[in-house]
C-alpha positions in Angstrom: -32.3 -188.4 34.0 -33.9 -187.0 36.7 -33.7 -188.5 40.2 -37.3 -190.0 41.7 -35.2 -191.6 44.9 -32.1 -191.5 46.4 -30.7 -193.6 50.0 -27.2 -192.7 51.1 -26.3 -194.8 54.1 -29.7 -196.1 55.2 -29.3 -198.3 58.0 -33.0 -199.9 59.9 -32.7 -202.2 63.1 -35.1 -203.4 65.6 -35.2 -204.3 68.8 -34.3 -202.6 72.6 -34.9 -202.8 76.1 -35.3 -206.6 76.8 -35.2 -208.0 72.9 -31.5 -208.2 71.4 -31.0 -205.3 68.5 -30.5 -206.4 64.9 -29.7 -204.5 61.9 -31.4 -205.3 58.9 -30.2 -202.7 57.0 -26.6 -202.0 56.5 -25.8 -198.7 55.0 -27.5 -198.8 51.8 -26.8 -196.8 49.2 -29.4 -196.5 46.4 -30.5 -194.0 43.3 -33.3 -195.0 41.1 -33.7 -192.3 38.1 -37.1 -191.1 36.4 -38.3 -193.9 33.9 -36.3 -196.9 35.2 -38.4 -200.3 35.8 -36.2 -202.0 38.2 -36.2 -205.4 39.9 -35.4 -205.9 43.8 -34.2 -209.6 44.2 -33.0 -211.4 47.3 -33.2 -214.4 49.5 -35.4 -214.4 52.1 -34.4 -212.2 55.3 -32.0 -210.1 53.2 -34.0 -206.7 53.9 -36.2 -206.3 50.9 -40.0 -205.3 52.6 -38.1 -203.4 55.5 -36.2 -201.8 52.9 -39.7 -201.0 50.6 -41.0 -200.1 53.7 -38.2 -197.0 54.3 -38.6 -196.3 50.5 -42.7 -196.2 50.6 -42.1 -194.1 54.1 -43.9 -196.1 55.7 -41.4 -196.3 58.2 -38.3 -194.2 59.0 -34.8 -195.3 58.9 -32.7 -195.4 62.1 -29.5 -193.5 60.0 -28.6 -192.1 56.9 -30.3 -189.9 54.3 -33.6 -190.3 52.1 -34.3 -188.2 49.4 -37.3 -188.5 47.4 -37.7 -185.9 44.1 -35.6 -183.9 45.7 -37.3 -183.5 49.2 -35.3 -184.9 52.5 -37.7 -187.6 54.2 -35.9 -189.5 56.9 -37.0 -187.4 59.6 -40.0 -186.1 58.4 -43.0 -186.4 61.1 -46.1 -188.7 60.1 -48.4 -186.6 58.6 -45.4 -184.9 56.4 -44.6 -188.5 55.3 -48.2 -189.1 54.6 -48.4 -186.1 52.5 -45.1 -186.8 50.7 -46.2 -190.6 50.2 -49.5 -189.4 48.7 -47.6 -186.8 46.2 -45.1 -189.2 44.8 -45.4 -192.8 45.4 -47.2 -195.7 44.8 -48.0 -199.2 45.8 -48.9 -202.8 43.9 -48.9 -206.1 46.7 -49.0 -209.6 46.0 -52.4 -209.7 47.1 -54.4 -207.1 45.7 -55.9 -205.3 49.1 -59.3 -204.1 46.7 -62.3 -203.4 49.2 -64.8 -205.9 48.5 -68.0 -203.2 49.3 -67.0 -201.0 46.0 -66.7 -200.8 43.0 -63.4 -201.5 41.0 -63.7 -197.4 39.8 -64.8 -196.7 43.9 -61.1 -198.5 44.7 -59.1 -196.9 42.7 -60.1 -193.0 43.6 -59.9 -194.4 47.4 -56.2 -193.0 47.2 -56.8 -189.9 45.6 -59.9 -188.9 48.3 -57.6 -190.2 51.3 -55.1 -187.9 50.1 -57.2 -184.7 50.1 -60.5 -185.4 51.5 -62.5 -185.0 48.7 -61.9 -186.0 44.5 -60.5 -183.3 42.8 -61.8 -181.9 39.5 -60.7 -184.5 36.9 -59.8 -187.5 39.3 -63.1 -189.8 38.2 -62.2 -189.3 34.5 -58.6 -190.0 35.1 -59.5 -193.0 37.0 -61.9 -194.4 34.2 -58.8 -193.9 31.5 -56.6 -195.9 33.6 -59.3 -198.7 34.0 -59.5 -198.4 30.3 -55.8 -198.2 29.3 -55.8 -201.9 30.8 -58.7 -203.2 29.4 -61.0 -202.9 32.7 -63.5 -199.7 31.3 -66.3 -202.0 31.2 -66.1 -203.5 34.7 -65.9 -200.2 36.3 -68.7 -200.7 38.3 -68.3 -204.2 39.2 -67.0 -205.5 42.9 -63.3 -207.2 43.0 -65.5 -210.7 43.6 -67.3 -210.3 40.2 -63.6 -209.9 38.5 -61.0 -212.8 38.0 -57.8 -212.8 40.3 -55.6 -210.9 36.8 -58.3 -208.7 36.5 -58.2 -207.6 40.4 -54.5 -207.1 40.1 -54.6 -205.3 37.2 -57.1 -202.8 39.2 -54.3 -202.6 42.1 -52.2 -201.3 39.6 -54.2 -198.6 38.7 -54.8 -197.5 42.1 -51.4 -196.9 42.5 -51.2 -194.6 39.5 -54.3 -193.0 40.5 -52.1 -190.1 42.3 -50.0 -189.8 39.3 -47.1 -191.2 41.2 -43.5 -190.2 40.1 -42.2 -194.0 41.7 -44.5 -197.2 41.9 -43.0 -199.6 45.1 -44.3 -203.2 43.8 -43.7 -206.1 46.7 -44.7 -209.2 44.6 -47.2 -207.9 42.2 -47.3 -211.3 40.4 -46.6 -213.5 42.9 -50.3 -214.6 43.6 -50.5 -215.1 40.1 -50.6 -218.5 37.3 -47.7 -218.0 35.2 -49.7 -216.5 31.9 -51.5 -214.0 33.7 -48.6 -213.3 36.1 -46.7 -212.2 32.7 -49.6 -210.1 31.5 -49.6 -208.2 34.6 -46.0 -207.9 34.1 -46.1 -206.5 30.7 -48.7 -204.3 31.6 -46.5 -202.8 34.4 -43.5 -202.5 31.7 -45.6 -200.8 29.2 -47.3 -198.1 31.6 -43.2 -197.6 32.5 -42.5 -196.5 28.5 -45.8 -194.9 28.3 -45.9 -192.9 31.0 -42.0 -192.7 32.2 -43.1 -193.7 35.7 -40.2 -195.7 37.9 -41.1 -199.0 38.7 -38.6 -200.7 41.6 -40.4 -204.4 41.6 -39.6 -207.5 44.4 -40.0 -210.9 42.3 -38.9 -213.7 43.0 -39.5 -215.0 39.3 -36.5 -215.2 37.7 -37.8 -215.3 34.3 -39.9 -212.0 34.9 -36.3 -210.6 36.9 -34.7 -211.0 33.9 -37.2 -208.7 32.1 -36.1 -205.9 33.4 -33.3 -203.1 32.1 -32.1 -203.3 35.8 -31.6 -205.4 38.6 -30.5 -204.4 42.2 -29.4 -207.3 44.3 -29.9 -207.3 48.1 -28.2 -209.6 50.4 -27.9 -209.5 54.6 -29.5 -206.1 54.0 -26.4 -204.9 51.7 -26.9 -203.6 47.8 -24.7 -206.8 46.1 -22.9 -205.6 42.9 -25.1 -206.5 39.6 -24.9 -206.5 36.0 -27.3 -204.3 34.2 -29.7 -206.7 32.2 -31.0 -206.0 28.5 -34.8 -205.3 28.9 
């Protein structure tokens, strides 16, 4: 399989001049391949959002290497990391971050015209096959406070396919959730994974949703932990 991400050696501290310098990050070493759907797990403090964070480019690391679909990123200036984040990645948070003003359709193409400027030829229809792919087609034009909180969530997750992502970063997708619709929204993620062979690297702390998943990467005092593969 192809490789979406790769970290060799990423270490990420903060801190200088008058505050103390920690390391978060250890020297991390990481691959995730094209189709996985893996789980991030961890105690809290271990690293996990600073390490999304490097992964998402939303900040750089401090050392070592980042590769994402083959392109070098760790010292890539802003707007290069904007562009690169905009070509390959996407994102799902605990909370769902929809704009209350639009529409659910109008949230989901906000990615797609921040990325160029304008919608591309196709985008609108692509968006409105997403929304019905998860069942939303029919509250298209309806604000996030006329939909239930499952319903919002599952319109963050189509957001962050609207770029056609090659890796979705997901920091508690489910956590905000009850436990049914929390495992609907989980499924949903799992089967746009097999149906569209889009990565999926997902913090939970759920252990019964963890255990879901084909792989689980272990994170502890910012170090990858060895782990067993789990049957998904």
């Amino acid at each position: 399989m192809a490789e979406v991400i790769r970290l060799e050696g990423v270490r990420k501290g903060y801190g200088g001049g008058e505050a103390p310098w920690v390391e978060v990050l250890h020297g991390v070493d990481l691959v995730l391949h094209e189709g996985e759907f893996v789980s991030l797990a961890g105690p809290s403090g271990s690293g996990k959002s600073t390490l999304l964070n490097i992964m998402g480019l939303l900040e750089p690391p401090n050392d070592g290497a980042l590769t994402i679909a083959g392109e070098r990123a760790e010292a890539l200036d802003d707007d290069a990391r904007t562009r690169l984040r905009n070509r390959y990645l996407g994102f799902v948070f605990q909370f769902h971050h929809l704009l209350p003003a639009f529409s659910a359709l109008e949230n989901v193409l906000m990615p797609v015209f921040a990325g160029t400027g304008r919608l591309p030829a196709g985008a609108r229809e692509h968006a409105l096959a997403l929304l019905e792919r998860v069942g939303l087609a029919e509250h298209a034009g309806k604000r996030p406070v006329q939909l239930s909180g499952g319903q919002q969530q599952r319109v963050a997750i189509v957001r962050a396919l609207a770029n056609r992502p090659r890796l979705v970063l997901a920091d508690e997708p489910t956590g905000n959730l009850d436990t049914q619709t929390a495992a609907e929204v989980f499924a949903l993620m799992h089967d746009i994974n097999r149906e569209q062979g889009v990565t999926f690297l997902v913090v939970t702390h759920d252990e019964r949703l963890a255990q879901d998943c084909p792989r689980r990467v272990n994170l502890v005092d910012g170090r990858i932990a060895p782990s067993p593969a789990l049957v998904g």
